[in-house]
ZAMARGU-4260 file (C-alpha; in steps of 0.2 Angstrom, whole numbers, plus 5000, padded with zeros to 4 digits):
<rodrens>
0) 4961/4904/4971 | 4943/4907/4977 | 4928/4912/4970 | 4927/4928/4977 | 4947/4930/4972
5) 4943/4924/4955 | 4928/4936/4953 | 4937/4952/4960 | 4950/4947/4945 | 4939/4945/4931
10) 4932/4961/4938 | 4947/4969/4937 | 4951/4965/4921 | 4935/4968/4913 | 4939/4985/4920
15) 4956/4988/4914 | 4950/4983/4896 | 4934/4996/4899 | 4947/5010/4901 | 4964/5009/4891
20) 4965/4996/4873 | 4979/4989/4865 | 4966/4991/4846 | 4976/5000/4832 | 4974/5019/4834
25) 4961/5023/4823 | 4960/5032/4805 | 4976/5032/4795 | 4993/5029/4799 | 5010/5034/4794
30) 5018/5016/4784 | 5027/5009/4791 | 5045/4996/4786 | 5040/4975/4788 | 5052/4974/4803
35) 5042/4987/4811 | 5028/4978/4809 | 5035/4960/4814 | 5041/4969/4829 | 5023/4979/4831
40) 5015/4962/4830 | 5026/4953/4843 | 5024/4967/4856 | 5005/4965/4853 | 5005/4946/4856
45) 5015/4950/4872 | 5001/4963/4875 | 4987/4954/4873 | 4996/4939/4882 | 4995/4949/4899
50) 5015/4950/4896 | 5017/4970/4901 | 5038/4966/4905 | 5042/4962/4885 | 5029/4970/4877
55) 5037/4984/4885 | 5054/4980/4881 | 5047/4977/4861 | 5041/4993/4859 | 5055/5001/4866
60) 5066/4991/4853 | 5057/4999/4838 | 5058/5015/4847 | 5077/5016/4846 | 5079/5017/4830
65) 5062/5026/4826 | 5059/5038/4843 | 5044/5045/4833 | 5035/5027/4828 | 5017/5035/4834
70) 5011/5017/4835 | 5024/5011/4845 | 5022/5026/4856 | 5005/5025/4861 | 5007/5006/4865
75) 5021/5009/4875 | 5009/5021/4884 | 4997/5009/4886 | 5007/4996/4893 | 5013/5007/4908
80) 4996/5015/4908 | 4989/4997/4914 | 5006/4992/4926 | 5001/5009/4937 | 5016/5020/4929
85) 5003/5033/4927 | 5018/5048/4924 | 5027/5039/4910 | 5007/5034/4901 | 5004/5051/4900
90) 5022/5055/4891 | 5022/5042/4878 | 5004/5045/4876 | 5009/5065/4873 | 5024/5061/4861
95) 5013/5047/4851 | 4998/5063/4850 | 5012/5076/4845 | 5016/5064/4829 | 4997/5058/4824
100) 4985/5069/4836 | 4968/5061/4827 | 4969/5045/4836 | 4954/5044/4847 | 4960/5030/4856
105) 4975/5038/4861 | 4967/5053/4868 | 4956/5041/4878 | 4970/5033/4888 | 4979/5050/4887
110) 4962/5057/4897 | 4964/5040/4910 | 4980/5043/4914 | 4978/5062/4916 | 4964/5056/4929
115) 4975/5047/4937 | 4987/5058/4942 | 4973/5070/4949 | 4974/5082/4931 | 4955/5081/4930
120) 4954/5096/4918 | 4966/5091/4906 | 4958/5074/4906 | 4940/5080/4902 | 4949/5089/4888
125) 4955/5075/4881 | 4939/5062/4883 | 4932/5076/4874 | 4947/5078/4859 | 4944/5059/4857
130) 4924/5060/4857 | 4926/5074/4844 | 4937/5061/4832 | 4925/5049/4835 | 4910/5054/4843
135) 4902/5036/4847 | 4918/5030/4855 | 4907/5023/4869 | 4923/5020/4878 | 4927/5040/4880
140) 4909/5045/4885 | 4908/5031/4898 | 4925/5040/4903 | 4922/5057/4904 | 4905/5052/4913
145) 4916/5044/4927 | 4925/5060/4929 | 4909/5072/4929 | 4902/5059/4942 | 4918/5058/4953
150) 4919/5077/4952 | 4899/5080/4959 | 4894/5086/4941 | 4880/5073/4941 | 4868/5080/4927
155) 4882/5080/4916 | 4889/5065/4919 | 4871/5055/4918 | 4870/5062/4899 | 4887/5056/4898
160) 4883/5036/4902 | 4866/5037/4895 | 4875/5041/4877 | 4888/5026/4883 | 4871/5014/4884
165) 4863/5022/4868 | 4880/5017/4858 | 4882/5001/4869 | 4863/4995/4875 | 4872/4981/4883
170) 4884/4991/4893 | 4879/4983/4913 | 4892/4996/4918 | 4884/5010/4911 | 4868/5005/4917
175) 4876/5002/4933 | 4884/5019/4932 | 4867/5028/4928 | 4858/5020/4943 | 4873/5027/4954
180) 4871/5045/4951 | 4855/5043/4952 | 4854/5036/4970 | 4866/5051/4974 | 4852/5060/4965
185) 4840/5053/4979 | 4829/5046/4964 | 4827/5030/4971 | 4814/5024/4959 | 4825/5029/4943
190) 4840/5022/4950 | 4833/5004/4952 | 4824/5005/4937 | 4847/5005/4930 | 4852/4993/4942
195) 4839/4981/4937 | 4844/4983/4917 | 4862/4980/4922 | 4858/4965/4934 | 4846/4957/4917
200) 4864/4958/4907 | 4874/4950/4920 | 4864/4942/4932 | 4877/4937/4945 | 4884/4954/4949
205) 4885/4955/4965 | 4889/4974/4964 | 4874/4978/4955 | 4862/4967/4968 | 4869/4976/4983
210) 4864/4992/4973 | 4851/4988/4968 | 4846/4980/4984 | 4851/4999/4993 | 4838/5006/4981
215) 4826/4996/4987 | 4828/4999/5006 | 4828/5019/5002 | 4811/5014/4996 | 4805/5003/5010
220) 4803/4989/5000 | 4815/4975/5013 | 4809/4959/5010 | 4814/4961/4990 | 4830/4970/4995
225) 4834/4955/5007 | 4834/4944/4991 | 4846/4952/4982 | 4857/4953/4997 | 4857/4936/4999
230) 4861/4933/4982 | 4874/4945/4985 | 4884/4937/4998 | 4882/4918/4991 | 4891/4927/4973
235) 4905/4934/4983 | 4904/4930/5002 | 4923/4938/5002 | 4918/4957/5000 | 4912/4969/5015
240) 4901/4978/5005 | 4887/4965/5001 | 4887/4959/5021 | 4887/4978/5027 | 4872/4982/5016
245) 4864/4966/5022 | 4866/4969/5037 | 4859/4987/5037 | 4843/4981/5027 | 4841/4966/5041
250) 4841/4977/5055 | 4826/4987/5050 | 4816/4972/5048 | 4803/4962/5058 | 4802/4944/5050
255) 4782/4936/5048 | 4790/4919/5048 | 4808/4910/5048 | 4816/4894/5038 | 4833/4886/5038
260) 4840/4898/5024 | 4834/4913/5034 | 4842/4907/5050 | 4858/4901/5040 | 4859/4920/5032
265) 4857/4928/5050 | 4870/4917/5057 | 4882/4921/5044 | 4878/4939/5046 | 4881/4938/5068
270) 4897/4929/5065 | 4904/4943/5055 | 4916/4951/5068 | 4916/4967/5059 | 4897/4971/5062
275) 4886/4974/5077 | 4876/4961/5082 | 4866/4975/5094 | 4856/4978/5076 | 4852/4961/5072
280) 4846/4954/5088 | 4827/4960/5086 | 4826/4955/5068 | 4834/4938/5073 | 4821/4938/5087
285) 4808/4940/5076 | 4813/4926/5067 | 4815/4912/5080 | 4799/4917/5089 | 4792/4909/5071
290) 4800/4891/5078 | 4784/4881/5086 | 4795/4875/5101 | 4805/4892/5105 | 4789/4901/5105
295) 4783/4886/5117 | 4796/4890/5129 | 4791/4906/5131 | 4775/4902/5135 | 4778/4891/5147
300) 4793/4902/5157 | 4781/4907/5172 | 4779/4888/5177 | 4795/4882/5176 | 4806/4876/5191
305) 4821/4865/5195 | 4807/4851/5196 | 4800/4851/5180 | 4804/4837/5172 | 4805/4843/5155
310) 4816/4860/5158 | 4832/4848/5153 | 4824/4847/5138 | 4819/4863/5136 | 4838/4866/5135
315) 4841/4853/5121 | 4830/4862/5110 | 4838/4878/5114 | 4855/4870/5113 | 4853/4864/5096
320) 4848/4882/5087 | 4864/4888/5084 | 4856/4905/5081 | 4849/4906/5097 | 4866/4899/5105
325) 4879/4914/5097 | 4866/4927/5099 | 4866/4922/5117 | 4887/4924/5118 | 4888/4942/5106
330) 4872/4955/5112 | 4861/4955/5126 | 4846/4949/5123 | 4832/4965/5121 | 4817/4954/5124
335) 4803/4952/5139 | 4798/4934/5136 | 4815/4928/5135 | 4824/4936/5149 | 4809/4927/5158
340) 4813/4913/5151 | 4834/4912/5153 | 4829/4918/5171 | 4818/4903/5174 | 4830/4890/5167
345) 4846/4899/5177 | 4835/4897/5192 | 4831/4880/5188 | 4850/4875/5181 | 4855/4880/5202
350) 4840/4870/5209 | 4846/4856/5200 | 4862/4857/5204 | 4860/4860/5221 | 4850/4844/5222
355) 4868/4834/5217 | 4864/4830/5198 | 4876/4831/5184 | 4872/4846/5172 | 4888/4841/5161
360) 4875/4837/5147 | 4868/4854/5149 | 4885/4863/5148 | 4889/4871/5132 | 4869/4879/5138
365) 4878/4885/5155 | 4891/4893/5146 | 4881/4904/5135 | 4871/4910/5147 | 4885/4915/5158
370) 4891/4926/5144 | 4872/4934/5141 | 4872/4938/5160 | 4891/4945/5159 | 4888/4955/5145
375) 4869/4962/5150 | 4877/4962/5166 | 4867/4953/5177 | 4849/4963/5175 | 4841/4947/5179
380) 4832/4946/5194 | 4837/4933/5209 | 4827/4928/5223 | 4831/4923/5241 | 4833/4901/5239
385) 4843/4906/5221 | 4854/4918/5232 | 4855/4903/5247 | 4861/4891/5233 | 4875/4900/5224
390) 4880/4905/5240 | 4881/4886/5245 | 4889/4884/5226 | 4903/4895/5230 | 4907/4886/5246
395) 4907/4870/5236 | 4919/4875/5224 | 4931/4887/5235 | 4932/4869/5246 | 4935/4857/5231
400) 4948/4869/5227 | 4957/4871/5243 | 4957/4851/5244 | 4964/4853/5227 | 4952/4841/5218
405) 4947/4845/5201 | 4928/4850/5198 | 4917/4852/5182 | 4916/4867/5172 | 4899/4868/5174
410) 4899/4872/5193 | 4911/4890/5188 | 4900/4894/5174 | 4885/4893/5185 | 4892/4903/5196
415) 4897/4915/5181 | 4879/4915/5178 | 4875/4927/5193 | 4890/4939/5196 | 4908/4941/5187
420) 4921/4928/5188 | 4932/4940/5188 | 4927/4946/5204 | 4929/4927/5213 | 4943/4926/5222
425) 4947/4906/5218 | 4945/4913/5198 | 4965/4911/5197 | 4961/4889/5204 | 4952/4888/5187
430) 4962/4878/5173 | 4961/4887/5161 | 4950/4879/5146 | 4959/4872/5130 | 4945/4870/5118
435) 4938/4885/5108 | 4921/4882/5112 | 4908/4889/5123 | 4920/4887/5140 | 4934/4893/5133
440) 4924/4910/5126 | 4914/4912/5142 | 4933/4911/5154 | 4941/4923/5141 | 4927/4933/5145
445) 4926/4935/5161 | 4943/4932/5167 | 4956/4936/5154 | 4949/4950/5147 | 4944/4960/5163
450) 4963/4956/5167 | 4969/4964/5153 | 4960/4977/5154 | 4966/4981/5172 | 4985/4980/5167
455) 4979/4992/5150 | 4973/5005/5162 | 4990/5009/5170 | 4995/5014/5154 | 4981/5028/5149
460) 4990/5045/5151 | 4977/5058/5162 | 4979/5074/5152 | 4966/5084/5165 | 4960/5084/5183
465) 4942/5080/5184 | 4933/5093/5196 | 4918/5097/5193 | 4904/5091/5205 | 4895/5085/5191
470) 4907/5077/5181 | 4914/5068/5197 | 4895/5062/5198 | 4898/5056/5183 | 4913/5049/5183
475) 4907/5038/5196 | 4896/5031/5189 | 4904/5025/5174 | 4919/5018/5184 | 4905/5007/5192
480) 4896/5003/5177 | 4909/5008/5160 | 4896/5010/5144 | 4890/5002/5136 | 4898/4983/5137
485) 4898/4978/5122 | 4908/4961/5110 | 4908/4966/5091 | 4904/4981/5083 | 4902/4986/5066
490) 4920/4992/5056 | 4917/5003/5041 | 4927/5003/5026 | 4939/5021/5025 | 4932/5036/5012
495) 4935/5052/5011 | 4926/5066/5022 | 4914/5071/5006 | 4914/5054/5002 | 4904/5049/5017
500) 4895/5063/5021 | 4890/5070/5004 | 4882/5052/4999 | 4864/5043/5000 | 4858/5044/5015
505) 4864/5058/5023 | 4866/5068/5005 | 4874/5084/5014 | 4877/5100/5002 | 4896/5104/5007
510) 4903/5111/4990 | 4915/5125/5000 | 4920/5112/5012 | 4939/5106/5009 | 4943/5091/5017
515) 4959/5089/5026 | 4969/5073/5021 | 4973/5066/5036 | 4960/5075/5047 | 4962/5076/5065
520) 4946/5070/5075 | 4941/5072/5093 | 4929/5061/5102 | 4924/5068/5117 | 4916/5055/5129
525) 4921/5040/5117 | 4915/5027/5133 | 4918/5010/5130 | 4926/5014/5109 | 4912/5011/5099
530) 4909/5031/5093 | 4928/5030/5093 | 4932/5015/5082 | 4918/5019/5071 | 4926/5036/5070
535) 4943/5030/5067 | 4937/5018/5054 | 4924/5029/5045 | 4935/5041/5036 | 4952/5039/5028
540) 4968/5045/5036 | 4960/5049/5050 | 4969/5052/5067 | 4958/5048/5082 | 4960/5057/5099
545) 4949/5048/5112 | 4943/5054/5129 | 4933/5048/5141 | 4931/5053/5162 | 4932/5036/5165
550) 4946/5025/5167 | 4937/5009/5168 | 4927/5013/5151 | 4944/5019/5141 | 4954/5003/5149
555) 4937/4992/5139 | 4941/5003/5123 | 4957/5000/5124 | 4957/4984/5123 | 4943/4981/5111
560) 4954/4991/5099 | 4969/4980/5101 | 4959/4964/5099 | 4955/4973/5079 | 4968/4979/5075
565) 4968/4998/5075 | 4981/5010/5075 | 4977/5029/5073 | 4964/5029/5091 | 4974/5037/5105
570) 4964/5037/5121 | 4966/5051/5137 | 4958/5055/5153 | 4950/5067/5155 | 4935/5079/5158
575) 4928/5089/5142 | 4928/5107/5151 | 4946/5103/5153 | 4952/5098/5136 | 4957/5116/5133
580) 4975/5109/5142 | 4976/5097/5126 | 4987/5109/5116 | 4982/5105/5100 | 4965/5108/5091
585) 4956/5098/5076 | 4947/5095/5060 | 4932/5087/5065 | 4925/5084/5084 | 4913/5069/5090
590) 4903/5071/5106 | 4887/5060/5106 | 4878/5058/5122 | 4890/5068/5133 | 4884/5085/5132
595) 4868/5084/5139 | 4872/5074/5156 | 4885/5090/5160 | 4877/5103/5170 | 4879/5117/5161
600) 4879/5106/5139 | 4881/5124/5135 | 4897/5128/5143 | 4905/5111/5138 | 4900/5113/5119
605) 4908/5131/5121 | 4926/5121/5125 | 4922/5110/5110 | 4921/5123/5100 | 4936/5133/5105
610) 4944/5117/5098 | 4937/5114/5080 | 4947/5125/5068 | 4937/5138/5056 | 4927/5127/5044
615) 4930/5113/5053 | 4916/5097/5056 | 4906/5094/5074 | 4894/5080/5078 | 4883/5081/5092
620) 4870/5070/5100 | 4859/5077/5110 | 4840/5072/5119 | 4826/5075/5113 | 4812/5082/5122
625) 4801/5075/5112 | 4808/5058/5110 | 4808/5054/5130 | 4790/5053/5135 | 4796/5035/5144
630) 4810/5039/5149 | 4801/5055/5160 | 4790/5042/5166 | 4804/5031/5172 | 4813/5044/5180
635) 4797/5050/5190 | 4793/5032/5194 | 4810/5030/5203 | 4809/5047/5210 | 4791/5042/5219
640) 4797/5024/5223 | 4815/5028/5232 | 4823/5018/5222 | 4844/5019/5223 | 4856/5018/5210
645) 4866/4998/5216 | 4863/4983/5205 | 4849/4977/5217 | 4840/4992/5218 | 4842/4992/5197
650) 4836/4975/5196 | 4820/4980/5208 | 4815/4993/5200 | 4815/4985/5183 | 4804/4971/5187
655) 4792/4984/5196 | 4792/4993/5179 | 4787/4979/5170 | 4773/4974/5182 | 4765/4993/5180
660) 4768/4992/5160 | 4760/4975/5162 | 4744/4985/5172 | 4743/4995/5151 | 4754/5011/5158
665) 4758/5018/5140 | 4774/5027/5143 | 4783/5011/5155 | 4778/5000/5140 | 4786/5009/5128
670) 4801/5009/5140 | 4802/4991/5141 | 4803/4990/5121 | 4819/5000/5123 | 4834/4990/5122
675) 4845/4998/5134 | 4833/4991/5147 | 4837/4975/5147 | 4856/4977/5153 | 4861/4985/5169
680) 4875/5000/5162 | 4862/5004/5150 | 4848/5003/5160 | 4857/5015/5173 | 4862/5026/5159
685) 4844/5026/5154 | 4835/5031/5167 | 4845/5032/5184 | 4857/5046/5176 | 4864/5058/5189
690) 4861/5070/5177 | 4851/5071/5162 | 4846/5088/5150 | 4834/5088/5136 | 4834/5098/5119
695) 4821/5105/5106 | 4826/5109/5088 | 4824/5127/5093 | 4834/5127/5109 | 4848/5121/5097
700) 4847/5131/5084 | 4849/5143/5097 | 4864/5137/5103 | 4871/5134/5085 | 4867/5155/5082
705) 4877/5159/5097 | 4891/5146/5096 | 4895/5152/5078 | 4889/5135/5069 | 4882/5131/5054
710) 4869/5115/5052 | 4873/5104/5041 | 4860/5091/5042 | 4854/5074/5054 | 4858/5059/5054
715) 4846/5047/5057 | 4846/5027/5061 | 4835/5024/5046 | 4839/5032/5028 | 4819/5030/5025
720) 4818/5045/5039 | 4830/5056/5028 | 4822/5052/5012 | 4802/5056/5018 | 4808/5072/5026
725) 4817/5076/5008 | 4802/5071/5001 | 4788/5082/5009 | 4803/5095/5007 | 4811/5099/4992
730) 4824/5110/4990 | 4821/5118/5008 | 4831/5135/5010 | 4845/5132/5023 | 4839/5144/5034
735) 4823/5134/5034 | 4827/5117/5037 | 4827/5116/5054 | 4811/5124/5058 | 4806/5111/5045
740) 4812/5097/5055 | 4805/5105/5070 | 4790/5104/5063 | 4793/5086/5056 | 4796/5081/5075
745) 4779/5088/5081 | 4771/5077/5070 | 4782/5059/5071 | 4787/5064/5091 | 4800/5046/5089
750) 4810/5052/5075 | 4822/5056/5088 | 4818/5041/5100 | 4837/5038/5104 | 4843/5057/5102
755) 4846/5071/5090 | 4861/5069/5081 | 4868/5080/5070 | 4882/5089/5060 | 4889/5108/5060
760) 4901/5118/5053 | 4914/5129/5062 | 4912/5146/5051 | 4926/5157/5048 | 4926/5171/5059
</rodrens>
């Protein structure tokens, strides 16, 4: 057994003897024969012993011929109360209370099980029975406590758990307990203040030092948070939990200087498969630009060529920072300085090989970058002696395999360095790698996966015809460029609806709001299968309807949510104005960056609509006006200069943008701080969209008045945007908030830098 396996046991069972005891019911009880007691006395030893199977069987021997031995009765009840027999606690409990009802104890693990099976009335009414016979049983406060918390009844149950730790100061539960409802209170400052009372009685929590951690993040305070995360996930590396919320406090960061442990924690955090990278890479970034001879490297990127003599071992250093190397395989690379510089040593790696030398040394190097450029899609600019050389390369290797002589590696992975293997025609003459290292990922990459995905595309049903102009357009242009291309993304761990939404940050009021058990969902232009894996993963029982207009984006979904292992995502073509012909209509819809490149977002949303039953959920994602003053400029740019819409013209038009944002144009430097700019799907979706709308908070509280939907709330990238705007307004009327947020946006204008996103309600008509 591990130590995260041990600690989740000892957990457990500290928590099974927190809320049902095997103690003597208290005050007096009836007496009772010697054989009783020998037999009392056994069952107990079997009890305490962890032995539920002949403790059982012993209390039922003295209940044979003594059906109304109370003692018996309510052990028995115990005893099936902690095997998960929640039905037959709460009769043994009743028959033991019906023969000696002042037995506190009793009515405690009576009110537990009542809980259990969902009878949260009758189980306050008996915590409260037990409180009455022994008002500082600590136990039953702490109890109905967890019952008022579960149920939203915070005030109430915070008076409960503050009596728990006035009767038990010690109690690192309760204190745990109180900090909770108090982060769902949004008093961050309180809340830490509990967590860090439980975390000075048991200091190796993990639990409380990801809370407590949270906390801090709601209060901008990342750099303590980051210990306590790190503490976290050494205690108990086993559990999600501590990585998602360490992941979530690194990604807001910018690091002032780096050391091993740092670099060790980030690595740990990029090889979780179950998170994004895509948050992490400017935080890791940050980091390594802190190393003396990275940030030499970049400095040195304009001068260097096949000749240098050093650039081999300009490799080496980059080689040996295994940071470096795995964020090179799993995100595109977001950075200015180093996309210079992997586009200097590409340039250099072909010159040298074009020159006859050996780059088997440099190979593991070749191999990374051939999966950056695949996954950022060859963004990187190519001059006209690079483009001579590979040319020369591919002759090389079609001849060497036509002669059928073997070849290195390294020559297919620097072609795989400037356009897709997949797309080669001699890709099917390459042996395919055995190891698990850096080749073997950069071929699955390239060649298996793109097969598969080609063979996955037979089988997506197309539910409607696709034609209108626009979303033909459209259409297009993501069959050309599916997006975004991406390797990991983050899976959430299942909650209810109100469990998710009605928590820190988001904190949205939905009291007359029944979830559905297993709701239906729609996402409506899922792309590539982020929105709809983290759709299908966010809320429990959830079934997942997918659809996309392009084949080439579903057939990447697809795949990606094979290769994790999810069942409930079904994914169709087809166009949103269509989707009428479904036949069916759903609990909640998901449409994030799709309505507004439609040519009439109105008309689209209107469909959507006509879909989502009465009181049903929506999330949309929308432009903002106001967040998009670069990419207005951008658009302009490309509309003065001619520039088309191919790869080359992409690539052009990029490196001319950075040259004008080099000149100090404000807006085309804030475009190249954007990290869709730095791939080539992206970078089309960005800025060379066929068709792009923008909203205001007013023109969509318009549209919400005429669609018949309620606003519920936003939902931001950063929680610290949600807290400051709860903050400067407290208690806002509904019918206020958004003009409050409108308001909010005129004054921070990048509160919406990547879109307005948002929830509404469908409301009964």
């Amino acid at each position: 057994m591990n130590r995260s396996e041990r600690r989740r046991n000892e957990k457990k069972s500290r928590s099974n003897t927190s809320k049902s005891t095997t103690r003597p019911p208290s005050a007096a009880l009836p007496v009772v024969s010697e054989e009783v007691q020998h037999l009392l006395s056994v069952g107990k030893k079997h009890h305490a012993s962890g032995d539920l199977s002949n403790a059982v069987k012993t209390y039922a021997q003295i209940l044979s011929t003594d059906p109304k031995q109370p003692t018996a009765l309510y052990l028995l009840g115990v005893a099936f109360l902690q095997s998960g027999q929640h039905d037959k606690a709460v009769e043994f409990l009743q028959n033991s209370l019906s023969v000696f009802p002042n037995n506190a104890e009793a009515n405690n693990n009576l009110g537990v099980a009542l809980n259990a099976t969902a009878k949260t009335a009758d189980a306050e009414e008996s915590y409260r029975r037990a409180i009455a016979i022994k008002p500082d049983y600590a136990a039953a406060h702490k109890n109905l406590g967890a019952l008022f918390a579960s149920n939203n009844k915070l005030d109430a149950g915070l008076d409960c758990y503050r009596k728990t730790v006035s009767l038990v100061p010690n109690s690192a539960e309760g204190h745990k307990a109180i900090g909770d409802i108090l982060t769902k209170q949004q008093r961050y400052e309180e809340a830490l203040e509990s967590y860090l009372k439980a975390r000075a009685i048991n200091p190796m929590d993990a639990d409380v030092l990801t809370s407590a951690g949270i906390a801090l993040q709601f209060l901008s305070r990342h750099q303590e948070a980051l210990k306590l995360h790190s503490q976290a996930t050494n205690f108990c590396p086993g559990e999600d939990r501590h990585w998602t919320a360490f992941s979530d406090c690194v990604s807001g960061m910018t690091f002032s200087s780096t050391n091993d442990d740092l670099e060790t924690s980030l690595l740990a955090l990029l090889e979780k498969n179950d998170l994004s990278p895509a948050t992490l890479m400017f935080p890791i970034v940050s980091a390594l630009r802190h190393r003396e001879e990275f940030t030499r490297l970049l400095d040195t990127s304009d001068t260097m060529s096949g000749d240098a003599p050093s650039f081999l071992s300009d490799i080496k250093i980059l080689t040996q920072s295994q940071l470096f190397m795995r964020l090179l395989a799993r995100v595109p690379i977001a950075d200015l300085r180093i996309e210079r510089l992997l586009t200097a040593l590409r340039r250099a790696l072909l010159s040298k090989m074009s020159q006859g030398e050996d780059l088997h040394n440099e190979i593991d190097f070749i191999a990374a970058l051939a999966q950056q450029c695949f996954i950022n899609e060859y963004a990187y600019t190519i001059d006209e002696e690079e483009q001579g050389n590979l040319e020369d390369l591919k002759y090389r290797i079609e001849d060497l395999f036509a002669r059928n002589q073997d070849i290195s590696p390294y020559l297919w992975l620097l072609v795989g360095c400037y356009e897709p293997l997949k797309n080669i025609p001699w890709k099917s003459d390459i042996p395919v790698p055995e190891n698990d290292g850096q080749i073997s990922q950069a071929y699955r990459l390239q060649v298996t996966e793109p097969a598969t995905e080609r063979e996955l595309s037979e089988t997506i049903p197309q539910i409607t015809e696709i034609q209108d102009a626009t979303s033909q357009s459209v259409r297009a242009q993501y069959e050309e460029n599916p997006y975004p291309r991406w390797v990991h993304t983050s899976r959430l761990t299942p909650k209810p609806i109100k469990d998710v939404l009605c928590a820190p940050p988001l904190s949205f009021k939905l009291d007359e709001y029944t979830a559905p058990q297993a709701p239906d969902t729609l996402v409506a232009g899922c792309g590539t299968g982020q929105h709809a894996i983290q759709a299908a993963s966010r809320f429990s029982g959830t079934k997942v309807t997918a659809v996309d207009l392009s084949l080439g984006s579903l057939s990447y979904a697809f795949r990606k949510t094979r290769e994790m292992g999810l069942k409930n995502i079904e994914y169709i073509q087809g166009d949103i104005l269509q989707l009428g012909k479904i036949g069916k209509t759903f609990d909640m819809i998901e449409c994030g960056g799709v309505l507004h490149h439609m040519a009439e977002p109105l008309k689209g949303w209107e469909v959507l609509v006509s879909l989502l039953r009465d009181n049903g959920l929506m999330k949309i994602g929308l432009y903002s006006e106001k967040g998009r003053p670069d990419i207005i400029a951008a658009r302009n740019f490309i509309e003065q200069g001619g520039y088309g819409a191919s790869a080359s013209e992409i690539r052009r038009c990029r490196q001319d943008i950075v040259a004008a944002a080099e000149k100090g144009d404000p807006e085309l430097i804030q475009l190249c701080m954007r990290g869709d700019f730095y791939s080539l799907s992206p970078c089309r979706d960005l800025i060379f969209h066929v068709q792009e709308h923008r909203f205001t908070i007013p023109k969509i509280a318009r549209a919400l008045d005429t669609l018949g939907l309620e606003f519920i709330g936003f939902e931001t990238p950063t929680p610290q945007t949600l807290v400051q705007f709860r903050k400067e307004n407290p208690e806002c009327p509904p019918s206020l908030v958004l003009n409050r947020w409108h308001r909010f946006e005129e004054r921070f204008p990048d509160t919406f830098r990547g879109m307005y996103q948002f929830w509404c309600r469908k409301t009964a008509r």
